[in-house]
N, C-alpha and C positions, 0 to 999 in steps of 0.2 A: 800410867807409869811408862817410861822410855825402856824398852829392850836393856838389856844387861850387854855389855860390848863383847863378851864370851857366846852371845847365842848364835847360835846360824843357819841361817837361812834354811826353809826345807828346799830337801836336794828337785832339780826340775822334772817334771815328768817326763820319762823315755819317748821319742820319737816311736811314733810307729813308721813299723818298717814297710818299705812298697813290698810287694808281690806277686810275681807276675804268674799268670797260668797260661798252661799249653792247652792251645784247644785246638778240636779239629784234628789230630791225630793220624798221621799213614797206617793201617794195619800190613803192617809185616810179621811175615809166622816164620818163624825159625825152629827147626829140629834136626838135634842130632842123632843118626843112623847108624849103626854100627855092619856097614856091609860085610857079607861070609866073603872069604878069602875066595875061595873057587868059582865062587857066582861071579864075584868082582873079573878075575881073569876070563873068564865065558864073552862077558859083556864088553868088557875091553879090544877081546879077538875081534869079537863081532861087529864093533862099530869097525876098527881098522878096515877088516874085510868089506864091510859098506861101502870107504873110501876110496877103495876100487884105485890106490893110486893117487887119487887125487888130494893135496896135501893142503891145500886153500883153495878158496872162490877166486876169481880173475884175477882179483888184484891181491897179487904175493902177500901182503902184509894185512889182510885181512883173515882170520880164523875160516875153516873151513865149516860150513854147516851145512847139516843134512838137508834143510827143508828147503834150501834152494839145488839140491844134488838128489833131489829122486828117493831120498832116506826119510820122510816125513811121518811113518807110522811104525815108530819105533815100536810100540805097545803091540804090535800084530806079530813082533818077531817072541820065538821062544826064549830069548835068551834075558827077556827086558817083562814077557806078563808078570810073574809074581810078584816083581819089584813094582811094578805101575799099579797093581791093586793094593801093595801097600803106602802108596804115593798117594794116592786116590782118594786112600781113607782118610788122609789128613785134610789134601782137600774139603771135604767132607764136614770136617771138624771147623775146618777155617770159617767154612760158610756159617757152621751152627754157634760161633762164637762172636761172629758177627749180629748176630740175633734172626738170620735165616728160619723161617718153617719149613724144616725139609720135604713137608706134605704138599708145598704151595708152589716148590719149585721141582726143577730137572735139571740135575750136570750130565754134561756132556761132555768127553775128553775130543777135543776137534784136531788135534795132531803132536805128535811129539815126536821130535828130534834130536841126535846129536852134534854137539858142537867140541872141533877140535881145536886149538889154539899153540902151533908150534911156536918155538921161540922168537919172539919177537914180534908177534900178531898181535892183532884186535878184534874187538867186533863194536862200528862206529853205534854212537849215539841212534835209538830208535824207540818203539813204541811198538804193541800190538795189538790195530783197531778194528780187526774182527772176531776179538777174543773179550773175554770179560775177567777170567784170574788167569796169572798164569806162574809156572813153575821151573825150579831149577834144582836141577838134582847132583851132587859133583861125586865122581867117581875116582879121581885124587887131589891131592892138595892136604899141606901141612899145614894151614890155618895162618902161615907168614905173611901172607899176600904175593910172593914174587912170581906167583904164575899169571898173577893177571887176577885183580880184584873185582868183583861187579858192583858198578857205580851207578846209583838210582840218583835222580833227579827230583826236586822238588816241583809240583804243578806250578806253584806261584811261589814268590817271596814275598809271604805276606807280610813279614815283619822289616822288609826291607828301607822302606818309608820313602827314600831315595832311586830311583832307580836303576841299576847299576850298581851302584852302592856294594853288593854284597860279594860281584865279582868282578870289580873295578880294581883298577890299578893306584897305589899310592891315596886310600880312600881313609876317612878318619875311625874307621871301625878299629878298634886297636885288637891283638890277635891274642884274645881270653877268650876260656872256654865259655863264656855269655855268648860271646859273640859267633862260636861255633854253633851253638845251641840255637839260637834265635835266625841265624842270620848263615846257616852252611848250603854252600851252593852245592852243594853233592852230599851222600853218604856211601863207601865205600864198605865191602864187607869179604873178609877175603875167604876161598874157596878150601873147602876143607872134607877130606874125603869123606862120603854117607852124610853129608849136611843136605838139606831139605829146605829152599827157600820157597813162600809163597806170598805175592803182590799182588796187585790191580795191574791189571793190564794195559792199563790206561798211561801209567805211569812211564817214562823216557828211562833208560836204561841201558848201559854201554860196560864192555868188557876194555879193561884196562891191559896194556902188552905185559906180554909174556916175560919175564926178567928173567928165566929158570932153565940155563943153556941147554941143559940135559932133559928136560923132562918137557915133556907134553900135559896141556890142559886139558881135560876131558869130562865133560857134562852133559848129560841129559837136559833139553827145555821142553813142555809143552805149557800147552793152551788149553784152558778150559771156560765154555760157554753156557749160560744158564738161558734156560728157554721154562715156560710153564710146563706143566705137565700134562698128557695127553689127555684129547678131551673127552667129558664124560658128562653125557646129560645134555647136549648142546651149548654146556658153558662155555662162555667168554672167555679169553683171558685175556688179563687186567696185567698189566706193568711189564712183565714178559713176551717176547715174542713164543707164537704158538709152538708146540711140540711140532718138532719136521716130520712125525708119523700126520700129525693132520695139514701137512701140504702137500701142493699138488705139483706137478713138474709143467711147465708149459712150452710145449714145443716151438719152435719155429716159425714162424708163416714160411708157407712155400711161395716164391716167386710165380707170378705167372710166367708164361712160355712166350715170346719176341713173338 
């Protein structure tokens, strides 16, 4: 028997939808601090006083940092230990949420320093390749961004397809948040007093200018490197470089004498 002209069709079955997954992940740790008022002005005096004057590295428009000015063990100063041991312990955390055995390794804090950024400064694009984590600490900033944002860098553009593509001029990426997502040549994060950043080291990383006529940018950065832990038994160590308790220093050869 022929259909009734009333019947109708069963409706099509729903497309399935694409979906896409993030994989491979930057682990960036983020905490917020609530620094004591009195300790905050202690540490603030104390860097100025470090800066002995000196308001930038050579070139004016570059932010002033300690570890090229002689200031590079900030953690050694009284006014920056308690703060560093509680900096320290997140490190800590960082490692063990990565799925570290803290049994299996050793942190090591290798230097930390201040960085000032008066109006209108930077600090250019870099990387730091004799460290393995490294941190930033900010002692002010209203979370706006206009003292100067820090701007991390992607290793690769994996999703880029094209090359160029993602920070090309007049390119067909149309400017939606997908394409922020998949395809952003930076991520910016702005500096907010008692904030706690921690990254890979490995990662490229730049201080954006100062917008903020009045104020001054002021942060803590160090470096932290993992080595095995010291030896015990004659054991090996495997994936880590040795504990610097078990190396040796090796002097010089002396020249002979003409």
């Amino acid at each position: 028997m022929a259909p009734s002209a009333s019947a109708s069709a069963p409706p099509p079955s729903p497309s399935p939808l694409l979906q896409l997954q993030a994989l491979f992940p930057l682990a960036l740790a983020q905490l917020q601090l609530q620094p004591d008022p009195l300790e905050l002005a202690w540490q603030m005096q104390a860097i100025r006083s470090l800066q002995a004057g000196a308001r930038s590295n050579p070139n004016p428009g570059c932010a002033w940092t300690g570890d090229l000015n002689g200031a590079w063990q900030l953690h050694r100063h009284p006014a920056f230990t308690s703060l560093l041991d509680r900096l320290l312990e997140q490190a800590w955390a960082y490692l063990e949420a990565l799925g570290f055995d803290h049994q299996r390794v050793c942190l090591h804090l290798q230097r930390c320093w201040p960085v000032v950024s008066e109006p209108g400064q930077v600090v250019g694009r870099h990387h730091h390749p004799n460290a393995h984590l490294s941190g930033v600490y900010y002692l002010n900033g209203d979370g706006s961004g206009r003292s100067g944002c820090l701007r991390l860098y992607p290793p690769c553009q994996t999703n880029e397809l094209v090359p160029g593509l993602a920070v090309g001029h007049d390119g067909p990426l149309r400017p939606t948040a997908a394409a922020a997502r998949w395809n952003a040549p930076w991520v910016d994060l702005a500096p907010r007093a008692g904030l706690l950043l921690l990254f890979p080291a490995r990662i490229d990383h730049a201080v954006l200018e100062n917008r903020d006529r009045e104020e001054s940018r002021v942060s803590i950065s160090f470096d932290l490197v993992l080595t095995a832990p010291a030896a015990r038994r004659g054991e090996p160590p495997e994936y880590l470089a040795p504990h610097p308790d078990d190396w040796q220093a090796v002097a010089p050869a002396t020249s002979a004498a003409p």
